[in-house]
C-alpha positions as CSV (number, residue, x, y, z in Angstrom):
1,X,36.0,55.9,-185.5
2,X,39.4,56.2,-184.0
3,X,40.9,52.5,-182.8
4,X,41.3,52.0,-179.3
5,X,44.8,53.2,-178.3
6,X,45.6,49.8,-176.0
7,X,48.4,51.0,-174.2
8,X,46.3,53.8,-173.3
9,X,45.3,52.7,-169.7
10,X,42.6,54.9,-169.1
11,X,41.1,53.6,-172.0
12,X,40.8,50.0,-170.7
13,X,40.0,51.1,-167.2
14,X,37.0,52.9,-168.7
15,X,35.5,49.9,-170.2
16,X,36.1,47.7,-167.7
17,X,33.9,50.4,-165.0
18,X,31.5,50.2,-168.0
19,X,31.6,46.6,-167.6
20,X,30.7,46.4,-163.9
21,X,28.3,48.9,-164.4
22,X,25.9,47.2,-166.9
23,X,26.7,43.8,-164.8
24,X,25.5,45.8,-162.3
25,X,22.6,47.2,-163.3
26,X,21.5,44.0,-165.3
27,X,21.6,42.0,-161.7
28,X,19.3,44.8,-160.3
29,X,17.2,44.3,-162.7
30,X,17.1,40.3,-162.5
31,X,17.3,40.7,-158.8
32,X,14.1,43.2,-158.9
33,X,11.9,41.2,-161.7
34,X,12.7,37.9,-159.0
35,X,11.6,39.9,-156.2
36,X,8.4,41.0,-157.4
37,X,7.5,38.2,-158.4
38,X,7.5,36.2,-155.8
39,X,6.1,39.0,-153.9
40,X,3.0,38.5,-156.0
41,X,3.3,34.7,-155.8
42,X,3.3,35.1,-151.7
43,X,0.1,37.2,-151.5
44,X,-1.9,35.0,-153.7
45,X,-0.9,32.2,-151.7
46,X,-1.9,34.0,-148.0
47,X,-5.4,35.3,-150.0
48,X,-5.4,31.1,-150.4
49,X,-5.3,30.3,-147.2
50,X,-7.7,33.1,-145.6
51,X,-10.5,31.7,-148.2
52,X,-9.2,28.1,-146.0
53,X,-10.7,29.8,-142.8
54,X,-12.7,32.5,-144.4
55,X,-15.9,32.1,-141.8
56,X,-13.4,32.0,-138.9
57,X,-13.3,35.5,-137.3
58,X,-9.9,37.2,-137.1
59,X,-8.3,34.3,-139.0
60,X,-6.8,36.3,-141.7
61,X,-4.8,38.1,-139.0
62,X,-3.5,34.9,-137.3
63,X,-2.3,33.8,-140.3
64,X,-0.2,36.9,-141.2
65,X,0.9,37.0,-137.5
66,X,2.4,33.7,-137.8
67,X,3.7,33.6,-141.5
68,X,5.7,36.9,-140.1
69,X,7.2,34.9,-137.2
70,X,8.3,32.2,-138.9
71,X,9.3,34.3,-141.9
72,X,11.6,36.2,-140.1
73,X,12.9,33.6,-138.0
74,X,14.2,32.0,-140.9
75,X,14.9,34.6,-143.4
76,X,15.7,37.5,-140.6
77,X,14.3,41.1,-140.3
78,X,11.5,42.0,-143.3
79,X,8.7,40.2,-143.0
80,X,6.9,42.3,-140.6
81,X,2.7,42.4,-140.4
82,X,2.5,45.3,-142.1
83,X,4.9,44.1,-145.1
84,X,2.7,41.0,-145.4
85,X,-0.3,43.0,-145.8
86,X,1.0,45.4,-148.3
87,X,2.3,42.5,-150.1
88,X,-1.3,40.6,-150.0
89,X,-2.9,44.2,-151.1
90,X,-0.3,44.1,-154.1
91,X,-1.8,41.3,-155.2
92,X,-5.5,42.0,-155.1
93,X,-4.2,44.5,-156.6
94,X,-2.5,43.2,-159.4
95,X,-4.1,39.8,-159.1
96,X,-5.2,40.1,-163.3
97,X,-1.6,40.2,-164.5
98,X,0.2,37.2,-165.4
99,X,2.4,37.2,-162.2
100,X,3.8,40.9,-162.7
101,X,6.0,39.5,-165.6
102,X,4.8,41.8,-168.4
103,X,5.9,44.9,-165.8
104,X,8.1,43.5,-163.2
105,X,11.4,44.2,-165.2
106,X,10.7,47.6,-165.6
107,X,8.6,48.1,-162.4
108,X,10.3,48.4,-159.1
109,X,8.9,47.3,-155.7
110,X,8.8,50.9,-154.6
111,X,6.9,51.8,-157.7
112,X,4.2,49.2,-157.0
113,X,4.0,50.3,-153.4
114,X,2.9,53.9,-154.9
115,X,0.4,52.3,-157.1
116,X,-1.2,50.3,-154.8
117,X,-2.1,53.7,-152.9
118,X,-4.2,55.0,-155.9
119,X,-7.9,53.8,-155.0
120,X,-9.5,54.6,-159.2
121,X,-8.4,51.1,-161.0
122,X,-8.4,53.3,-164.1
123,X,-6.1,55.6,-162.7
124,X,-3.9,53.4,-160.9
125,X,-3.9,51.1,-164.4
126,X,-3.2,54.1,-166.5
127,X,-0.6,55.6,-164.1
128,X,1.2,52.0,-164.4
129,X,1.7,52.2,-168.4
130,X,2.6,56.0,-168.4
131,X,5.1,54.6,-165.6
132,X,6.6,51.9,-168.1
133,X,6.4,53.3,-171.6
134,X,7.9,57.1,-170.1
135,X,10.8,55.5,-167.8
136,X,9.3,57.3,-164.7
137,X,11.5,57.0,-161.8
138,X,9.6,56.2,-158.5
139,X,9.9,59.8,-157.6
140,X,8.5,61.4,-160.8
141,X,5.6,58.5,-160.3
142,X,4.8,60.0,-156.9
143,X,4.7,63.5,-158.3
144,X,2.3,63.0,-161.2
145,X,0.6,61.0,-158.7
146,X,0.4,63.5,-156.2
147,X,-0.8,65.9,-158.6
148,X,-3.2,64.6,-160.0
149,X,-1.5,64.1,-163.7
150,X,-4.2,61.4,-164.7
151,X,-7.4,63.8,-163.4
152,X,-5.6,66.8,-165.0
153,X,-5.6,65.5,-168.9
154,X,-7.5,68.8,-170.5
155,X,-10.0,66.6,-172.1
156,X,-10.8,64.1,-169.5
157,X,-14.1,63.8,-171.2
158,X,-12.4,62.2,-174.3
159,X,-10.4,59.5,-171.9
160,X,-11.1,56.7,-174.1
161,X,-8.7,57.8,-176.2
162,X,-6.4,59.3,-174.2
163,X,-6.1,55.2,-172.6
164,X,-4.8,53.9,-176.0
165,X,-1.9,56.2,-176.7
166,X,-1.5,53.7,-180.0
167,X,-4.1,55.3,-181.4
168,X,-2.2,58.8,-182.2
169,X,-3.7,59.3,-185.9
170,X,-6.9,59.8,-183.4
171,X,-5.7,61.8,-181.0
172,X,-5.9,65.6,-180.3
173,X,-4.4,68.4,-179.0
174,X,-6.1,69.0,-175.7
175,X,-5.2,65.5,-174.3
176,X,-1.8,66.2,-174.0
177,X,-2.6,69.6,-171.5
178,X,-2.8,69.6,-168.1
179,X,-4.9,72.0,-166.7
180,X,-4.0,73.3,-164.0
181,X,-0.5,73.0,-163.7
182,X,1.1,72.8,-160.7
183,X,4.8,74.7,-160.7
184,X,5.8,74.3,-157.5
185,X,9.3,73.3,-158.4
186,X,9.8,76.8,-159.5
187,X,9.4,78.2,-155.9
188,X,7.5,81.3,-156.8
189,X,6.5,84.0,-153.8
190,X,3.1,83.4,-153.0
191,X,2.6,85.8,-150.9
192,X,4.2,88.7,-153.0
193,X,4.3,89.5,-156.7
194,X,6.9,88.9,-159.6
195,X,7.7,89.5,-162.9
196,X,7.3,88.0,-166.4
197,X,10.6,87.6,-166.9
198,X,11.4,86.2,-163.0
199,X,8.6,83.5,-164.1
200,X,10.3,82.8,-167.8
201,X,14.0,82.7,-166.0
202,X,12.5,80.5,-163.5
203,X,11.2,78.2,-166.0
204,X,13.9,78.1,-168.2
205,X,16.5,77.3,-164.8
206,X,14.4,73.9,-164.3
207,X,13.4,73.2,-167.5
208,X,13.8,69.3,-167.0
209,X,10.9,69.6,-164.3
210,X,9.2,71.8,-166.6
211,X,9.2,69.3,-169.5
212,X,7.8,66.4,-167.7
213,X,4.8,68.8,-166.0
214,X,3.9,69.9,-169.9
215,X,3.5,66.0,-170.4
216,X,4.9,63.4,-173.4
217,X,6.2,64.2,-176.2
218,X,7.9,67.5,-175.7
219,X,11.3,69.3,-176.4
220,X,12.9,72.9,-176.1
221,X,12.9,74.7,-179.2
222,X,14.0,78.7,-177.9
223,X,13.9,81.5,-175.1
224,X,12.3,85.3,-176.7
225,X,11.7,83.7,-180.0
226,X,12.3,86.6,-182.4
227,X,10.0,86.4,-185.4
228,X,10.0,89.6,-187.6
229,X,7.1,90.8,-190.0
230,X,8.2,93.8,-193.1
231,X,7.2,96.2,-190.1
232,X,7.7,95.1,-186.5
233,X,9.8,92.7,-184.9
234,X,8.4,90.2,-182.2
235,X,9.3,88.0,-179.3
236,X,7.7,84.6,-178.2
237,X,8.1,83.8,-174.6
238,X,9.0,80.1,-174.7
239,X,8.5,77.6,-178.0
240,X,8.7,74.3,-177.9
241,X,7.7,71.1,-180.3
242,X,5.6,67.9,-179.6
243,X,7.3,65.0,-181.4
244,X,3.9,63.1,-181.3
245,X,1.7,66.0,-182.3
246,X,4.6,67.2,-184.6
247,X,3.7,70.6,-184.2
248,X,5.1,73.6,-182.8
249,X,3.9,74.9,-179.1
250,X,4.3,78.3,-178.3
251,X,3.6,79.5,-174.8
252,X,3.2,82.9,-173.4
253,X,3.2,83.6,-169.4
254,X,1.0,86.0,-167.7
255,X,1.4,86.8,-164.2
256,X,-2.1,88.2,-163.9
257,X,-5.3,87.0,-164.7
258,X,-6.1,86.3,-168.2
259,X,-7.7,89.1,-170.3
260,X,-8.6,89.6,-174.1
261,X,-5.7,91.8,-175.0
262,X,-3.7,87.9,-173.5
263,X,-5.1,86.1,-175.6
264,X,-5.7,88.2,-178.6
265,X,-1.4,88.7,-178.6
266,X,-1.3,85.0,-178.0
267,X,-4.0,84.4,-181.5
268,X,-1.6,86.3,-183.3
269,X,1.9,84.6,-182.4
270,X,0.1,81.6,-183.4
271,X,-0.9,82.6,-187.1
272,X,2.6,84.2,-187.2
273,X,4.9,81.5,-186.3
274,X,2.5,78.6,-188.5
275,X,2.5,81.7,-191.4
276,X,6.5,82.4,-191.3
277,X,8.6,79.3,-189.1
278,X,5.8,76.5,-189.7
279,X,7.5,73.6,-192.1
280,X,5.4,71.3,-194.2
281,X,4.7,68.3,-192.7
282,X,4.3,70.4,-189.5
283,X,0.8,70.1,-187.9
284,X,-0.9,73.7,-187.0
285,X,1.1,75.5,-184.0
286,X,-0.8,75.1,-181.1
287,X,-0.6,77.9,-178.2
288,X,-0.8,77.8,-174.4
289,X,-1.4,80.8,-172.4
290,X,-0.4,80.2,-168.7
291,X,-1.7,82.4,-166.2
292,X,-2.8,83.0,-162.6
293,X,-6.8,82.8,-163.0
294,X,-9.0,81.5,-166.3
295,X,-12.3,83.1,-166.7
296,X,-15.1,81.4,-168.1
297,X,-16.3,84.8,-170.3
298,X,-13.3,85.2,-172.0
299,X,-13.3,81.6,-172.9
300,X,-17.0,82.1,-174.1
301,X,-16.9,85.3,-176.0
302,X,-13.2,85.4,-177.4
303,X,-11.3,83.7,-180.1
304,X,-10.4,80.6,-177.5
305,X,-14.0,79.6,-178.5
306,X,-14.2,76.5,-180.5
307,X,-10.4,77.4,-181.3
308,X,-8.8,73.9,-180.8
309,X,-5.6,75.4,-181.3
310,X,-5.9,78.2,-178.5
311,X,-5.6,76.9,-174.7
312,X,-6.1,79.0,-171.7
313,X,-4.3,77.3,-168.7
314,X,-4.1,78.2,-165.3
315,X,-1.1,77.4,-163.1
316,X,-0.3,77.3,-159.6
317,X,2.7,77.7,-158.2
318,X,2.6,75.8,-155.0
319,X,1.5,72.3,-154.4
320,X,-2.0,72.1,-153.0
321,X,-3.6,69.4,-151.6
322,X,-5.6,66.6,-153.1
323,X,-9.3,68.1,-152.0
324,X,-7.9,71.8,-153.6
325,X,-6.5,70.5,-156.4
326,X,-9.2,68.6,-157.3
327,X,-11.6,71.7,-156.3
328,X,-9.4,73.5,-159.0
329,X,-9.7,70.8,-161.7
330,X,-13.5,71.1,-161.5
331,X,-13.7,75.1,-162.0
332,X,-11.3,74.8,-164.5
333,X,-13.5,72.0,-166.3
334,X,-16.0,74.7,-166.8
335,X,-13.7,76.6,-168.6
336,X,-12.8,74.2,-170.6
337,X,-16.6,73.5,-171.3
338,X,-17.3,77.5,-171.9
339,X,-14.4,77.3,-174.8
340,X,-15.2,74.3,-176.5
341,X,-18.7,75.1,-176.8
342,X,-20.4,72.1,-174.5
């Protein structure tokens, strides 16, 4: 490493901006583990005092009406009723941790405002370690909220595991798939019809969105993957590689509904790539066809059958609501149950 050139004086300015930006971001952080905190601390107390007056009618509200007065008499604007409550449903929330310490650094308010709206304590507890040990911002957390992410696990069925990511020498393929997936950040006509390669191109232009809908664990490998036999040459829509499945992931996109012909090409870029690009120590290559519509036939009386390297997937490219998308999830549970033989 080359020694700092001192009389250099962007050099110095540089590290001094680098300076004030850690400071910076280490007092945000202080600043934010203090705030939740005592946010936490406050609605325990107020729960407290309601048990005080518990058979009184409307005495919960008086109290929260006059802690807001004198709260923002004193420490101005902030304090409204409506902030009190949220902060007393944060900690009925949130009343078994040890004062939000374990999360609080890494937790913002604004994430813990999202999580409080999730009504299924598993979901909301599992969407809350995902949210730590992935670094979600508050907006990805409100996406993968939004869509479902937790409901959407291919083998919900198998959730058990899927809760204790420690345990990866036990875990399988299907719990890191989503099924459906939702694409609306590609911004695909819905109304009128596209190509194969309009869907790759738009896939590959936000790839960073792409990535986190596709879940943990995964990274870019190539675009048209050429593989070549002694008599024909081949190309792979999009490959990629799951650092915690350590295998390869090859994915192949259909802008129709899927058929046999789909998934017999998709069979054989599977043996292929695990036959000439698969290294040892590699687990088998796993493949994901993503199309418009599933059917529960093919998935029945094709190779996807029992195959537990083989996934069908259907994808949407707009964001439905919560009562469709969870309409979806069920029909494409039945699927799921047709190919794995349940």
């Amino acid at each position: 490493m080359m020694d700092k050139d001192i009389n250099n004086p962007l050099d110095y300015i540089s590290e001094i901006k680098q300076i004030l930006a850690q400071a910076r971001q280490k007092g945000y952080t202080a600043i934010n583990a203090a705030m939740v905190e005592a946010y936490w601390l406050i609605g325990r107390r107020i729960v407290e005092q309601e048990m005080l007056g518990a058979e009184r009618a409307g005495y919960g509200d008086e109290i929260i009406k006059t802690l807001s007065d004198e709260l923002n008499a004193e420490f101005g604007k902030g304090f409204s009723i409506t902030s009190l409550k949220n902060i007393r449903k944060f900690y009925l929330a949130f009343r078994e941790e040890q004062k939000g310490q374990t999360l609080s650094a890494q937790l913002s308010w604004s994430h813990y405002e999202r999580l409080m709206r999730v009504s299924d304590t598993e979901a909301r507890d599992w969407y809350l370690n995902e949210a730590v040990s992935q670094n979600w911002s508050v907006r990805t957390l409100d996406q993968n909220i939004s869509t479902l992410y937790y409901q959407r696990l291919l083998s919900s069925h198998k959730k058990e595991l899927a809760e204790n990511p420690e345990n990866l020498d036990k875990r399988t393929t299907d719990e890191f798939i989503k099924n459906p997936a939702v694409l609306e950040f590609l911004k695909l006509p819905v109304n009128k019809s596209y190509t194969e390669q309009e869907f790759e191109q738009a896939l590959i232009d936000n790839l960073q969105q792409f990535l986190l809908e596709l879940g943990k664990g995964f990274s870019f490998v190539a675009r048209q993957k050429h593989i070549r036999t002694e008599t024909s040459d081949f190309y792979i829509d999009l490959v990629f590689y799951n650092y915690i499945l350590k295998c390869f992931v090859i994915i192949e996109l259909k802008t129709n509904k899927i058929t046999h012909q789909d998934i017999g090409q998709l069979d054989m870029y599977v043996r292929m790539y695990d036959d000439l690009k698969r290294t040892e120590g590699d687990n088998p290559t796993v493949g994901i066809l993503l199309c418009t519509e599933t059917d529960s036939t093919i998935a029945r009386y094709s190779v996807l059958h029992e195959n537990k390297q083989l996934f069908a997937n259907k994808y949407l490219p707009y964001l439905p609501t919560e009562e469709e998308l969870a309409a979806e999830i069920e029909r494409e549970k039945l699927v799921i149950k047709q190919q794995l033989g349940l």
